[in-house]
N, C-alpha and C positions, 0 to 999 in steps of 0.2 A: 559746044552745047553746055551750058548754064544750069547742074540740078538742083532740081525742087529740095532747099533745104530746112523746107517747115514739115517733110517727108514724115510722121511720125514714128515708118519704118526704120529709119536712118538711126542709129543706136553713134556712129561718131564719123567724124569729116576730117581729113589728113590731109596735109598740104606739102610738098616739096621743095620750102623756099631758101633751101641752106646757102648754094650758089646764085641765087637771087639778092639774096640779103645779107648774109654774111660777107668778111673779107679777110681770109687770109693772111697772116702775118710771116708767110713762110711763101715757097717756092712748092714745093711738094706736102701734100696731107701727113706722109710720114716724115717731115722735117720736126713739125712740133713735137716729137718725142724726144730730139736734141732740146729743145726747149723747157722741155717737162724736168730733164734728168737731174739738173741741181736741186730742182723741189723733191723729186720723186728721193733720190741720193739723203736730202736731211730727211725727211719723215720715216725711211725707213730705217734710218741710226745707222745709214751707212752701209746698210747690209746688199743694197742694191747700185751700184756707181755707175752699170752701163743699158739702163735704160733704155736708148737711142737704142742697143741692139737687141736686147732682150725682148723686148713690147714686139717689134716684130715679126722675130722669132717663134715667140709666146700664140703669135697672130695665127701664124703658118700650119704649126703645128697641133692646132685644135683645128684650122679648116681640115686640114689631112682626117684628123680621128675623127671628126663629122663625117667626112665621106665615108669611112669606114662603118663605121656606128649606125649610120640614122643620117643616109644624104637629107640635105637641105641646103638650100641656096647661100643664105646667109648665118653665122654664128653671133653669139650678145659677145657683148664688153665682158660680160659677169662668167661667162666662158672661157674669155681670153682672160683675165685677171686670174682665174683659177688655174689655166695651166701656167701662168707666171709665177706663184706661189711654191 
């Protein structure tokens, strides 16, 4: 079913076309963080060289204090960045 999107209820419309439209230049979603790591390595003057494992890590480790904290399904970038810092 097709909704009415002239709905003037309707405030915004989301689409899920990552997997549709996008493509991958890796094997696994957490591959491009090997990818990321020489950029991520210069911008932070060095201070960061294992990316690939840290972003992970970083990942994990805020879902866990979500749970603990304030369950919710999913955690932001701006979440995971912060406990990488």
């Amino acid at each position: 079913m097709i909704p009415d999107f002239s709905d003037p209820t309707l405030k915004a419309v989301s689409f899920d076309l990552f997997d549709t439209l996008i493509q991958r230049a890796v094997a696994q979603p957490r591959d491009v963080f090997a990818l990321m790591e020489p950029r991520v390595a210069a911008l932070s003057g060095g201070a960061v060289n294992n990316f690939q494992i840290l972003r992970p890590q970083a990942e994990r480790l805020t879902r866990l204090r979500r749970r603990v904290s304030a369950p919710r399904e999913e955690v932001t970038l701006a979440e995971i960045y912060q406990t990488l810092t």
